[in-house]
C-alpha positions as a printed NumPy array, in Angstrom:
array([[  0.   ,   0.   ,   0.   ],
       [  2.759,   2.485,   0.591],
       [  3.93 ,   2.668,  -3.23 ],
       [  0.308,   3.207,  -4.035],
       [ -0.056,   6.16 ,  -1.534],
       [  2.907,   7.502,  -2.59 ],
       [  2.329,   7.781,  -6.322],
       [ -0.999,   9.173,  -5.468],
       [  0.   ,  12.013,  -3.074],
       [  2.949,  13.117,  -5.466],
       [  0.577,  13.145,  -8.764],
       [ -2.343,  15.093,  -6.174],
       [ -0.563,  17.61 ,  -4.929],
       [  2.202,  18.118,  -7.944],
       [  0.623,  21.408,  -8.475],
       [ -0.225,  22.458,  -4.817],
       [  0.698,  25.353,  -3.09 ],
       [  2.428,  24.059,   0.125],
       [ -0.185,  24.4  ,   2.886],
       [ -2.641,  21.925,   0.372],
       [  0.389,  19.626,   0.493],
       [  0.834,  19.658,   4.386],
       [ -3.169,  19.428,   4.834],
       [ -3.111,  16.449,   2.157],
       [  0.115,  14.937,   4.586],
       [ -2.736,  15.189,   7.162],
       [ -5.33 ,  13.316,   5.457],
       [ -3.424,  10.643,   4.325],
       [ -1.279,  10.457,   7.511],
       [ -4.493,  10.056,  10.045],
       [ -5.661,   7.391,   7.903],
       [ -2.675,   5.307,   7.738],
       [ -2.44 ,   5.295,  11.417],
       [ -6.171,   4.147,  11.769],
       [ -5.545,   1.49 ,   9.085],
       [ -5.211,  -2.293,  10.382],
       [ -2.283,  -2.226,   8.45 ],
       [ -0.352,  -0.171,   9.987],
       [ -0.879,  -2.307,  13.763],
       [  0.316,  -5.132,  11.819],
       [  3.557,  -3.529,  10.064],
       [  4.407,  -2.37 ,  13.623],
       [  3.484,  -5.526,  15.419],
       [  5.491,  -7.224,  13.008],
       [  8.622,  -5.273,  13.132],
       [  8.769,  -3.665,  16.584],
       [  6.747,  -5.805,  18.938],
       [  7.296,  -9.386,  17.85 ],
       [ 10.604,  -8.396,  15.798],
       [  9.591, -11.6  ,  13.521],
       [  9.382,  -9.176,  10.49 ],
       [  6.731, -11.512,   8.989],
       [  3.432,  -9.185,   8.574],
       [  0.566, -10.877,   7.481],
       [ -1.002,  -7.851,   5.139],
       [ -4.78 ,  -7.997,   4.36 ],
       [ -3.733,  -7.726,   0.42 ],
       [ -0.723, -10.442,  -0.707],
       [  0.216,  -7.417,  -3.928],
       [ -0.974,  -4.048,  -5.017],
       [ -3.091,  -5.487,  -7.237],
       [ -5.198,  -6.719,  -4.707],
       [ -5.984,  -2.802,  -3.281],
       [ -9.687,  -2.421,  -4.082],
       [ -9.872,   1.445,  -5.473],
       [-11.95 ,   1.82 ,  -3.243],
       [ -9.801,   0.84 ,   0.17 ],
       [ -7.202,   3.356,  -1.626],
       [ -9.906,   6.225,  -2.2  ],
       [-10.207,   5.63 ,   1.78 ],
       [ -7.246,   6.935,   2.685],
       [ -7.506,  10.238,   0.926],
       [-10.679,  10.981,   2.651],
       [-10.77 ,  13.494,   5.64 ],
       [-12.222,  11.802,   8.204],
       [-13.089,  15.186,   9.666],
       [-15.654,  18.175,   8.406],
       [-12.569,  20.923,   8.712],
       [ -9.077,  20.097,   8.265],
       [ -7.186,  20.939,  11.324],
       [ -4.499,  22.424,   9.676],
       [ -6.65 ,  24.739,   7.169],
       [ -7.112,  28.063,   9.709],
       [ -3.439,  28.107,  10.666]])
């Protein structure tokens, strides 16, 4: 999943201004972190150090589009970051 989120941020945001990039770092950041993924990548390398994840999708080609489109969506009415 990371490849895929990367690719996506850089081609979203090639032509934002910087504060759409760092609210877009936001978005996708928050969701990441809520993702079951993201317990099993660190379960896998910093609790039980066995470095053997077992990942919900075996290739990228798995990803539904929409599981990806997930992780680009605000889970919040107002970005935090948009009055500063």
């Amino acid at each position: 999943l990371a490849v895929m989120w990367t690719f996506r941020q850089l081609a979203q945001t090639r032509l934002a201004s910087l504060r759409e990039v760092f609210q877009a770092e936001l978005v996708l950041a928050t969701n990441i972190m809520r993702h079951p993924e993201f317990a099993e990548g660190v379960r896998a390398l910093l609790i039980d150090k066995d470095r053997k994840p077992d990942w919900q999708y075996r290739a990228t080609r798995d990803v539904p589009a929409a599981a990806l489109d997930a992780f680009f969506t605000a889970p919040w009415e107002s970005n935090p970051l948009a009055d500063l």
